[in-house]
C-alpha positions in Angstrom: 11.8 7.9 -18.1 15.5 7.7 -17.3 16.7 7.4 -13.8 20.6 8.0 -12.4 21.9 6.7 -9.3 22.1 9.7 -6.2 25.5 10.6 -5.6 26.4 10.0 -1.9 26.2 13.5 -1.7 22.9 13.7 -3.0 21.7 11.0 -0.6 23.2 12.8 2.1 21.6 16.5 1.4 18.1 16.1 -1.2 15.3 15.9 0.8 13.7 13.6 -1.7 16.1 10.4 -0.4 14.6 11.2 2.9 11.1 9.8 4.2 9.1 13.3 3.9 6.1 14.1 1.9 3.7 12.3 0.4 5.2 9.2 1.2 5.5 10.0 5.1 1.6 10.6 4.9 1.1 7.1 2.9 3.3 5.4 5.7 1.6 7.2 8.6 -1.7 5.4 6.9 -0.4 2.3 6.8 0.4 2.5 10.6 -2.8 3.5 12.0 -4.5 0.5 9.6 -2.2 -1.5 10.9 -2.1 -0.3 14.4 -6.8 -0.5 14.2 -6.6 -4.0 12.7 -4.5 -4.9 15.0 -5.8 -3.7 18.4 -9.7 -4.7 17.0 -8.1 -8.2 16.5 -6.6 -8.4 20.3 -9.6 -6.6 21.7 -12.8 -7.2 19.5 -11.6 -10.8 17.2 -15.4 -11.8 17.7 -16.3 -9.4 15.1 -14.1 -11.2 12.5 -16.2 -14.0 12.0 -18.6 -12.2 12.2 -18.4 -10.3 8.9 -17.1 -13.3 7.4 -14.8 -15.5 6.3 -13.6 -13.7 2.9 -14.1 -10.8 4.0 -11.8 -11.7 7.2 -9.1 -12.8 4.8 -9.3 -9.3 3.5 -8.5 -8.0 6.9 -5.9 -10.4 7.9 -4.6 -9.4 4.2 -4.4 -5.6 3.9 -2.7 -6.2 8.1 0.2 -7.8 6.6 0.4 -5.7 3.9 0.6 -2.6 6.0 2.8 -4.4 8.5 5.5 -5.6 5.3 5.2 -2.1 4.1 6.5 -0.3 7.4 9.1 -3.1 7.8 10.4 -2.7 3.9 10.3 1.2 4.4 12.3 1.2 7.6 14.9 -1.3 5.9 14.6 1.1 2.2 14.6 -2.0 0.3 14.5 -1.0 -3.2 12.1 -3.5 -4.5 9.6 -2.3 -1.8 7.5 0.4 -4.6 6.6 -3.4 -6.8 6.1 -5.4 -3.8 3.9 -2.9 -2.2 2.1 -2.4 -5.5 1.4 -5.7 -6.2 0.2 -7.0 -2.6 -2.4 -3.7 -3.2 -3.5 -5.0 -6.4 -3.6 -8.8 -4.9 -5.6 -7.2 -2.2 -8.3 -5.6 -4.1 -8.4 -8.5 -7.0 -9.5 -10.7 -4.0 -12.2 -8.3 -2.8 -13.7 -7.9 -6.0 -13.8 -11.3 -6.6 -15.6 -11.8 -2.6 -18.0 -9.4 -4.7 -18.2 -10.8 -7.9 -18.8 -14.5 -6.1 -21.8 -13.2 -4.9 -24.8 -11.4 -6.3 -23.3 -8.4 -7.9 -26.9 -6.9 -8.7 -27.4 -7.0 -4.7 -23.9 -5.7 -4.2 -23.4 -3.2 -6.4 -22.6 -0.8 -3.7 -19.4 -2.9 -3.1 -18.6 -2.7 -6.8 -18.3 1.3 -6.7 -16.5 0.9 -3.6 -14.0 -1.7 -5.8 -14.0 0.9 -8.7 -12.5 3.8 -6.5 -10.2 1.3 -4.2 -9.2 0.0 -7.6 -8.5 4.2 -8.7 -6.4 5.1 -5.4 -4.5 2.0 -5.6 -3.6 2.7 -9.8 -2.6 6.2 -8.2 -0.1 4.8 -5.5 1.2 2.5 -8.0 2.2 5.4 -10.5 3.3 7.6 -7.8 5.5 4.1 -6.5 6.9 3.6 -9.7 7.5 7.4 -11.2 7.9 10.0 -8.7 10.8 11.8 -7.3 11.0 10.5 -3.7 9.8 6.9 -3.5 12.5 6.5 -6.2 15.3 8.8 -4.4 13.9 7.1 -0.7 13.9 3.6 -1.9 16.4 3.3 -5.1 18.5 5.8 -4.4 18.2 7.5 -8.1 16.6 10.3 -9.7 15.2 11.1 -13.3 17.4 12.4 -15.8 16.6 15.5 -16.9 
C-alpha cells in the first residue's frame, strides 16, 4: 500500500489525524490496565509473588508497556505503531514460553488463552500498521488511492 504525507490542512481538518475511534478505545484499555496494575501493585503487591515470579514479570511487563504506549500516543511519535507492536509480541512470546517451560499437557488451558492473546495481538498489529488513523494520528499520512 502506498501512503502520502497529510497536508497541514489535512492534519488540521480529517478526523482520522485526531485520536478518535478505534484507537481512543485501544488507548482507554491501556489506561485502565495500566491504571489496575498499578493501583493492585501500591495496594495488594503481596499477591505478586504470590502468582509467581514469571508470571510477575508478565505483569510488571504488559505495565510498562501500557504506560510507554500512553506516553508515545500523547507525544504522536511516529514509530509508536512498531514499538507498540513489538513490546505486544515480546509480551506474549514470554508468556508462552512461562507456558511452554512447564508442563504444557497440564496447562493447556494457558495455551488457548496464548492462541487467542497471540490472535488479538496479530489484529492490533495489522490495524497498527495499515489502517487509516493510527497512520494519519501517528505518521501523519494517508493511503493513496
Amino acid at each position: 500500500m502506498g501512503w502520502r504525507t497529510l497536508t497541514e490542512e489535512e492534519a488540521a481538518t480529517l478526523p482520522e489525524a485526531r485520536l478518535g475511534g478505534a484507537l481512543l478505545w485501544i488507548v482507554i484499555a491501556a489506561f485502565v490496565l495500566c491504571l489496575v496494575a498499578l493501583l493492585g501493585s501500591t495496594l495488594a503487591f503481596q499477591r505478586l509473588p504470590a502468582i509467581g515470579l514469571r508470571y510477575a514479570i508478565a505483569v510488571g511487563f504488559v505495565t510498562i508497556w501500557s504506560a510507554g504506549f500512553l506516553v508515545l500516543t500523547a507525544l504522536r511519535w511516529r514509530h509508536t505503531p512498531v514499538v507498540a507492536s513489538a513490546g505486544l509480541v515480546l509480551w506474549i512470546g514470554w508468556r508462552t514460553s512461562v507456558v511452554l517451560s512447564g508442563s504444557p499437557v497440564e496447562l493447556w488451558p494457558l495455551l488457548v488463552d496464548m492462541a487467542a492473546e497471540a490472535m488479538l495481538a496479530a489484529g492490533f498489529c495489522g490495524y497498527m500498521a495499515t489502517a487509516v488513523r493510527p497512520n494519519a494520528y501517528y505518521r501523519r499520512r494517508l493511503p493513496v488511492p
